[in-house]
Structures are given as C-alpha cells and as structure tokens.
MMTF fields as JSON, N, C-alpha, C and O atoms, coordinates in Angstrom:
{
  "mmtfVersion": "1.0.0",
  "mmtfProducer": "UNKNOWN",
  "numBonds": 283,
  "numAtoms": 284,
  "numGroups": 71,
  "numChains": 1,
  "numModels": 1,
  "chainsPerModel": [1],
  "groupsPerChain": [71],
  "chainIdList": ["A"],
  "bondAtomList": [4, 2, 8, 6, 12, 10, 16, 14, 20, 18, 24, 22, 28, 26, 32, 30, 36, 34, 40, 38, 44, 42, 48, 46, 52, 50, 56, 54, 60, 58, 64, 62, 68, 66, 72, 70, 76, 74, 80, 78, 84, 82, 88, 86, 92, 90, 96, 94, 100, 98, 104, 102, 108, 106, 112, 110, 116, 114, 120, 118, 124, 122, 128, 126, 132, 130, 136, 134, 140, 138, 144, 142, 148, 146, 152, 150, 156, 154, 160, 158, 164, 162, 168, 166, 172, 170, 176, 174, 180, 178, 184, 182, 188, 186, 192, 190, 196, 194, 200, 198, 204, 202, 208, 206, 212, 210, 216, 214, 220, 218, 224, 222, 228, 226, 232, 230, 236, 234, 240, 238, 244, 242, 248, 246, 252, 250, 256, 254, 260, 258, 264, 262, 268, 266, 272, 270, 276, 274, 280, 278],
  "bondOrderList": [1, 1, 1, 1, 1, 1, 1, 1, 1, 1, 1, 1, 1, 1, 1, 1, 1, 1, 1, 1, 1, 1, 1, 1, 1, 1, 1, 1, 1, 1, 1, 1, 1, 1, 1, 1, 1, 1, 1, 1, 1, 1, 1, 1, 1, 1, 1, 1, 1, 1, 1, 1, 1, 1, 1, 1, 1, 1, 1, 1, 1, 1, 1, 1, 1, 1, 1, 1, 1, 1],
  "groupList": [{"groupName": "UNK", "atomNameList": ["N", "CA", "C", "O"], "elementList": ["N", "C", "C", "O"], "formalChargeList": [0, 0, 0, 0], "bondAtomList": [1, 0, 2, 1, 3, 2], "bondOrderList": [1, 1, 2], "singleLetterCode": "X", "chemCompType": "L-PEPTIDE LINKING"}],
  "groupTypeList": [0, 0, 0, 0, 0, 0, 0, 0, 0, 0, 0, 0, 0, 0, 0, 0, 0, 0, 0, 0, 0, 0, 0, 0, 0, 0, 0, 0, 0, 0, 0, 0, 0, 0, 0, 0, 0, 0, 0, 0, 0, 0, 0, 0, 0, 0, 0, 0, 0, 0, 0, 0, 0, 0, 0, 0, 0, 0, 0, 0, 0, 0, 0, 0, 0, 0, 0, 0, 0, 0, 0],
  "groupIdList": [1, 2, 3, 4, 5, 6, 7, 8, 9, 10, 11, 12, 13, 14, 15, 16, 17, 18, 19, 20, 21, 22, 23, 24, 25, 26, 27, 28, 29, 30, 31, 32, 33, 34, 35, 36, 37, 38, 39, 40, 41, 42, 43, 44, 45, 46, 47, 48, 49, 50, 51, 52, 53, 54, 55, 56, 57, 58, 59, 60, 61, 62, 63, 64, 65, 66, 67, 68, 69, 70, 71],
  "secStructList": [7, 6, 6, 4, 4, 4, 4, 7, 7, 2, 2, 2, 2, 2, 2, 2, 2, 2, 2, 2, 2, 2, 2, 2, 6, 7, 6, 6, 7, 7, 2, 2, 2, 2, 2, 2, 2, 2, 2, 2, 2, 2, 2, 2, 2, 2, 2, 2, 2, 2, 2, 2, 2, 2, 2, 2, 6, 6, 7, 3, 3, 3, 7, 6, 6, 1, 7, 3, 3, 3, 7],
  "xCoordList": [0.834, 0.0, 0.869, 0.521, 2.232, 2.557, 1.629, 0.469, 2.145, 1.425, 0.604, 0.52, 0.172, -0.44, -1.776, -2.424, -2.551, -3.638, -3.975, -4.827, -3.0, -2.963, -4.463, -5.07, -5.117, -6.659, -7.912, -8.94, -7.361, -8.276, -9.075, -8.536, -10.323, -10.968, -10.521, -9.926, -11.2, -10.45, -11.469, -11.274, -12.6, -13.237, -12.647, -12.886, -11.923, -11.433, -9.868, -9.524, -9.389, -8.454, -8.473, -7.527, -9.573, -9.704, -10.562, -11.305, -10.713, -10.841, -9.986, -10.123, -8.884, -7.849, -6.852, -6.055, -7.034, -6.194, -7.289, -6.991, -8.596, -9.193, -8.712, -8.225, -8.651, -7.915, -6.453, -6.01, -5.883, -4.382, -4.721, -4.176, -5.388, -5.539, -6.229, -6.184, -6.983, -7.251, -5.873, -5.672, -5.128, -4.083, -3.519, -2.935, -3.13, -2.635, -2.702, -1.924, -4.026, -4.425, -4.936, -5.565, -4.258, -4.317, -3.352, -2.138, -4.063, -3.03, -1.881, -0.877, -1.694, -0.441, 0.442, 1.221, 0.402, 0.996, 2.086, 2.158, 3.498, 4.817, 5.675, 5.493, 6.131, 7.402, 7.373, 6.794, 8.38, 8.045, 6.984, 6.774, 6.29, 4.705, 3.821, 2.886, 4.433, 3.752, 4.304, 3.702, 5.535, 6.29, 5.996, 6.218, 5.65, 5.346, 3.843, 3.506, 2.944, 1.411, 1.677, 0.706, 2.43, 2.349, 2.765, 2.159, 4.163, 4.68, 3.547, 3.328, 2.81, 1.934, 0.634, 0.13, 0.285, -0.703, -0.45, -1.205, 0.932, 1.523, 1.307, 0.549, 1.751, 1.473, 0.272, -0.062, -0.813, -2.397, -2.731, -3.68, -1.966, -2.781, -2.255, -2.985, -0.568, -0.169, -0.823, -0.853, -1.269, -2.46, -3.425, -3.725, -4.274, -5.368, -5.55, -6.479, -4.01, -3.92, -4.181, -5.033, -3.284, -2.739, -3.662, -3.783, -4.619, -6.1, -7.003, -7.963, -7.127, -7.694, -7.615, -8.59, -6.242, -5.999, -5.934, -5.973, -5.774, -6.155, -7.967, -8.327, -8.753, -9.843, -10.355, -10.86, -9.894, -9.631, -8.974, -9.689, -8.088, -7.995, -9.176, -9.516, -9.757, -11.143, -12.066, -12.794, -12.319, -13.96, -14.026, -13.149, -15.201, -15.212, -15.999, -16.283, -16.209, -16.644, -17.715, -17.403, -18.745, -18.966, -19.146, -20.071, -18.693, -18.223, -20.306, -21.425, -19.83, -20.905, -21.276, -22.329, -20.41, -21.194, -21.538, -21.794, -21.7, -22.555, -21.237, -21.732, -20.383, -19.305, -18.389, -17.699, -18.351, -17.546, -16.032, -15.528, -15.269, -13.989, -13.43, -14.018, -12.355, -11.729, -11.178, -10.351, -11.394, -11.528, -10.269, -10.281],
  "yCoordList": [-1.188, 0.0, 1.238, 2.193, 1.31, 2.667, 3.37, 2.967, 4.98, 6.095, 6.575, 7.798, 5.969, 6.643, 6.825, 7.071, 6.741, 7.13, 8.526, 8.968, 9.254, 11.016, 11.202, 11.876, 10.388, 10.825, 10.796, 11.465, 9.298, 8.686, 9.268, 10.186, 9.042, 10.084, 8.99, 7.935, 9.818, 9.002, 8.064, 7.494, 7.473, 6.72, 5.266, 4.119, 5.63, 4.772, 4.016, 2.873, 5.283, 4.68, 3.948, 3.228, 4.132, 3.418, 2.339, 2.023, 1.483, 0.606, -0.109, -1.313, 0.398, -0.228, -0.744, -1.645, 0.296, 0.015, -1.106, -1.534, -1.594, -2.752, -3.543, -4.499, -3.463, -4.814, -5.431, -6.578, -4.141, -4.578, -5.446, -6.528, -5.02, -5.886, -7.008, -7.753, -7.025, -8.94, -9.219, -10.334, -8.856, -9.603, -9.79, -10.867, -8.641, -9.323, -10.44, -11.366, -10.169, -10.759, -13.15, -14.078, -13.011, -14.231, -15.225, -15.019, -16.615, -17.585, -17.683, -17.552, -17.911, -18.66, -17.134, -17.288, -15.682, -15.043, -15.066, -15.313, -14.464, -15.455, -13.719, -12.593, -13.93, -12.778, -11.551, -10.47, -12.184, -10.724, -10.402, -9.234, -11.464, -10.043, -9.446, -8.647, -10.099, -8.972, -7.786, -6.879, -7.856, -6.678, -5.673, -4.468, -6.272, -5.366, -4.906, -3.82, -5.545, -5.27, -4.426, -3.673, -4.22, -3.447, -1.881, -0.88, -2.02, -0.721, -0.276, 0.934, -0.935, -0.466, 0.338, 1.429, -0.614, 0.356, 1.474, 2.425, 1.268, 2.985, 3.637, 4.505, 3.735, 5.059, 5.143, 6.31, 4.229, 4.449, 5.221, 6.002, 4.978, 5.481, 7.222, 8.213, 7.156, 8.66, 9.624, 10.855, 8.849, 9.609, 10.059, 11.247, 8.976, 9.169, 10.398, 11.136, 10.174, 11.432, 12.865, 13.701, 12.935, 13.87, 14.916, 16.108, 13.562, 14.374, 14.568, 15.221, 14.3, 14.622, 15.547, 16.266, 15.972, 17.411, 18.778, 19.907, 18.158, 19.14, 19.368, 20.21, 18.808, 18.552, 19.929, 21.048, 19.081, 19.934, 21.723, 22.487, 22.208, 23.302, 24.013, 25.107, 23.462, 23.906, 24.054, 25.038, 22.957, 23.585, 24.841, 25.209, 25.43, 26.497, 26.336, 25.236, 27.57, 27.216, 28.657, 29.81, 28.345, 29.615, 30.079, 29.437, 31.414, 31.524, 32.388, 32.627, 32.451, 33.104, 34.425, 34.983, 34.932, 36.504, 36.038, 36.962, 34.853, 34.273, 34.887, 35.539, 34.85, 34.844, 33.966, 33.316, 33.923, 32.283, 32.234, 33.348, 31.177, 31.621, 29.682, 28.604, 30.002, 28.746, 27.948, 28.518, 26.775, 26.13, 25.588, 24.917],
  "zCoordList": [0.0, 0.0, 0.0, -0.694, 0.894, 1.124, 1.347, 1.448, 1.501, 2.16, 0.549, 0.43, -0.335, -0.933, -0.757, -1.774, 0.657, 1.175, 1.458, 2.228, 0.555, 0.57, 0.585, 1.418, -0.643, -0.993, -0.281, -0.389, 0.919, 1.25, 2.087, 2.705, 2.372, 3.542, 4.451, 4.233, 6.055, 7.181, 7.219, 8.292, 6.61, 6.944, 6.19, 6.566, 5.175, 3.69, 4.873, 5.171, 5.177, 6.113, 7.478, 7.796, 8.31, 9.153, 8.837, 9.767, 7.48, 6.917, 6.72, 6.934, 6.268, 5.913, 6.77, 6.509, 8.448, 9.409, 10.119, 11.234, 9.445, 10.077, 9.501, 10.105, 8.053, 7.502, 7.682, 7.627, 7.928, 8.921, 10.374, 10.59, 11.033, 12.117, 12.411, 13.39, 11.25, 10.427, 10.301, 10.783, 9.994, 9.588, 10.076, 9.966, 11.306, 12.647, 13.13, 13.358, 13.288, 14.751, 13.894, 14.403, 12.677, 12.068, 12.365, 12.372, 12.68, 13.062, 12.401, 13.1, 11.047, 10.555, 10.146, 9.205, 10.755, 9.906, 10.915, 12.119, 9.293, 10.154, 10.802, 10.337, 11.396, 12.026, 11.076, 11.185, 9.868, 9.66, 8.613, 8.286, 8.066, 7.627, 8.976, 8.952, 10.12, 10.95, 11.434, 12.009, 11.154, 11.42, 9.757, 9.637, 9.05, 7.601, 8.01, 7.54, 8.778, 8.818, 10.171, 10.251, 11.142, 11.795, 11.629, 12.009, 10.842, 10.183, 9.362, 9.427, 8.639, 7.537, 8.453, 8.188, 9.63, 10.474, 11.153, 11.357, 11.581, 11.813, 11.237, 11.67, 9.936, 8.743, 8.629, 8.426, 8.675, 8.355, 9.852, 9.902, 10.965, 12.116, 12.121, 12.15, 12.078, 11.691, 10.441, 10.451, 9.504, 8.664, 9.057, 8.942, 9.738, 10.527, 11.74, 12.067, 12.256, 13.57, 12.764, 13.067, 11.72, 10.806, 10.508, 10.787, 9.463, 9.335, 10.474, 10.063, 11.698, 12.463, 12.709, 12.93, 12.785, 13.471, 12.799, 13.287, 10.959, 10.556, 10.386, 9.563, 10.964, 10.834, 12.15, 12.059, 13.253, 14.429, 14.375, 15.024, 13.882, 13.041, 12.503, 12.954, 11.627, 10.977, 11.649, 11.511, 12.711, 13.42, 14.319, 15.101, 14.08, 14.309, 16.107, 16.58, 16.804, 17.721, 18.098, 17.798, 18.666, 19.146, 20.024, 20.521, 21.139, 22.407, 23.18, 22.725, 24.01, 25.152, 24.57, 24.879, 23.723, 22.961, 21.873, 21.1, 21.326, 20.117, 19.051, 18.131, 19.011, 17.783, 17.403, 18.189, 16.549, 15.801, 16.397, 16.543, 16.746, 16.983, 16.397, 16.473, 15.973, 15.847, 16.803, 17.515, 17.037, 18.056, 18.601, 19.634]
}
C-alpha cells in the first residue's frame, strides 16, 4: 500500500487500518509479515492522527457573545 492514502478520507483509512488488524491478529501469519502489517498500520494510524488534526484546526466554535472563533 505505502502512504499513498494522501486521498483517502479518514473513513477509507480506518478501513484499511481494520484490515491490517485482520491480519494481525491471524493464526499462521509469520514474524516478519507482521512486522510489515504493523509498520503499515503505523502510517495508516499517523495519517489518521494527521487528518484529524487538521480537521480539528477547521472547526469552528462559538463563544458566550454568540461569535464564531476557531476552536
């Protein structure tokens, strides 16, 4: 996969970090494809943080004098 989940919305990606942890969490998988399925869920979860926070940035909020302020 690599990080080319630039596009993905976070819902596309925390799909994908489910299908990593199918794969985990599977009997016969050997040493290191789990060390490849774990690195691979890092980058899906550091994406995931990524866009969160630029998500978090954007919402707006509005205070006790009824005016918008960024949150």
């Amino acid at each position: 996969m690599g990080l080319d989940e630039k596009g993905l919305t976070l819902e596309e990606a925390f799909e994908k970090l489910e299908e990593t942890i199918e794969k985990l969490e599977a009997e016969g998988i050997t040493l290191e494809d789990s060390f490849k399925e774990y690195k691979q869920g890092m980058e899906i979860l550091k994406y995931c943080s990524d866009k969160i926070d630029q998500v978090e940035k954007k919402v707006l909020k509005i205070d006790g004098n009824g005016e918008v302020n960024e949150f």
